[in-house]
N, C-alpha and C positions, 0 to 999 in steps of 0.2 A: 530410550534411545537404544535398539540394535546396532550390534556391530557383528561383523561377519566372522565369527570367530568359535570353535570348537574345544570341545573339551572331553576327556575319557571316559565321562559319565558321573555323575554325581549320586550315593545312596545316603538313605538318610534311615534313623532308627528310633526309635522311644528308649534312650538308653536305661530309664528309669524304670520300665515294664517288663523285659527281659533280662534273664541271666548273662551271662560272657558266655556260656555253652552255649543257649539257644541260637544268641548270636553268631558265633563260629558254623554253627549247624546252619543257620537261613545262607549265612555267605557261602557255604558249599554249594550249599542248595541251589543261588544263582550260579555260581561259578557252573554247575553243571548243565543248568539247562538253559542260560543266555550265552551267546556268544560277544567275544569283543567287540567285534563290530557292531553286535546290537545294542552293547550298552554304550557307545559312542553318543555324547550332546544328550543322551536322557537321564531322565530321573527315574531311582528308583526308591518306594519305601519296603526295607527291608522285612516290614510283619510280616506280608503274604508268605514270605518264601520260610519264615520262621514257621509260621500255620502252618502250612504242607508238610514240612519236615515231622511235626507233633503229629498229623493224623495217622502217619503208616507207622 
């Protein structure tokens, strides 16, 4: 059952695979390249943005 109803955005992590650094480092990492409004009603998992951060 839908209901019509919104939310800020939900992230999700493998808290058990990554450090609290790496962590802090992917959420920058979204924080700079999503914007609010894009994470509005989505989901995100946080690896990718962890990976990124690790390649450069």
């Amino acid at each position: 059952m839908m209901e019509n109803r919104t939310h800020g955005g939900i992230i999700l992590i493998d808290q058990q695979r990554y450090s609290t650094g790496d962590i802090l480092g992917g959420l920058m990492n979204l924080i700079e390249t999503v914007s609010a409004e894009e994470v509005r009603n989505q989901l995100f998992f946080l690896g990718g943005y962890i990976r990124a951060v690790q390649r450069n």
